[in-house]
C-alpha positions in Angstrom: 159.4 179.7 -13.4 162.7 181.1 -13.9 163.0 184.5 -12.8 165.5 187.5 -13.3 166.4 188.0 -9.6 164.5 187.1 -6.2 163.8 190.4 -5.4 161.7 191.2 -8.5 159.8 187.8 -7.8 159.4 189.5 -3.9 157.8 192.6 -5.6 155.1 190.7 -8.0 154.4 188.5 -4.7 153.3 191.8 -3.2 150.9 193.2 -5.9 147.3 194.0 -4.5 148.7 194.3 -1.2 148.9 197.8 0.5 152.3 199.2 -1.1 154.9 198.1 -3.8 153.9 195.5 -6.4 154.9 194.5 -9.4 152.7 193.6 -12.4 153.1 191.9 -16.0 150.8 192.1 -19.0 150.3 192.2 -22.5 149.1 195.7 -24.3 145.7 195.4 -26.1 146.9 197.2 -28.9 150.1 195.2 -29.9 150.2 192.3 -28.1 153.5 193.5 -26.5 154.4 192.9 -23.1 154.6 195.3 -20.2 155.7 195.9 -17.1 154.4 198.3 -14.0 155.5 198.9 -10.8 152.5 199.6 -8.7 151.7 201.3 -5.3 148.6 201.3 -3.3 147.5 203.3 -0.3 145.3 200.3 0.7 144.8 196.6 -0.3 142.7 195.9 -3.6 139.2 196.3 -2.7 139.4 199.0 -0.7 140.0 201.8 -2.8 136.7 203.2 -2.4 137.0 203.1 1.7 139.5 206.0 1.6 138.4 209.1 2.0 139.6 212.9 2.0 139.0 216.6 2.0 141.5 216.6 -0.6 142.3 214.5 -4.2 144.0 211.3 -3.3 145.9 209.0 -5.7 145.1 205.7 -4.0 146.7 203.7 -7.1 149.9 205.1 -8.5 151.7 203.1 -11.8 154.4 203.3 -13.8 155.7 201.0 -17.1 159.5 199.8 -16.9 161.6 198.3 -19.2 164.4 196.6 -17.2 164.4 195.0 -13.6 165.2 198.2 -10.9 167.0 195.4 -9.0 169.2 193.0 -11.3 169.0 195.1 -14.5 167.5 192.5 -16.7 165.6 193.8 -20.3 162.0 192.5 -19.0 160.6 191.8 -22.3 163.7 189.4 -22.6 163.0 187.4 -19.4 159.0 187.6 -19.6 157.8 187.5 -23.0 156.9 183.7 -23.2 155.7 184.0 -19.9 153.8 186.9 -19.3 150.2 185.8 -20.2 150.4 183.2 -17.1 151.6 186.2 -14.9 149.1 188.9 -16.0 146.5 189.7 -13.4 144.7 192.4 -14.8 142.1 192.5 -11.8 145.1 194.3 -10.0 146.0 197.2 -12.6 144.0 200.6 -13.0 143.9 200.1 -16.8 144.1 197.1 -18.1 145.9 196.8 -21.4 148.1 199.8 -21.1 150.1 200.6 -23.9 153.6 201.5 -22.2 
């Protein structure tokens, strides 16, 4: 697997985990790919274990197009390669459409 820098590799390494991550997958709608950046408040499978008085995003995400590290067009680098990367167990919707 050849990818576009070693931090964005770092960043998909940490997806599920409490924090950053980085996910891949391909939109039910087109078939294109996309790209998230994902933070959690806690590890997957503990969503439900947080509680407040208040609203709480515990999983926040957001579609990019190019690498925040190395600048690399994702679609570009990924596209033959992002059906073995998806792991839609991780995202809030699978299939997005960004």
């Amino acid at each position: 697997m050849k990818w576009c820098c070693q931090t964005f590799k770092g960043w998909y390494d940490e997806a599920g985990k409490r924090g950053l991550g980085l996910l891949l997958g391909r939109s039910s709608t087109d078939n294109d790919p996309y790209f998230l950046i994902q933070h959690r408040v806690v590890d997957s499978g503990l969503e439900k274990s947080v509680v407040s008085a208040n609203p709480v995003s515990v999983i926040s995400e957001i579609g990019i197009l190019f690498c925040p590290w190395c600048g690399q067009n994702l679609r570009a680098v990924y596209k033959r390669v992002v059906d073995e990367l998806a792991r839609p167990d991780l995202e809030t919707s699978p299939g997005h459409t960004s």
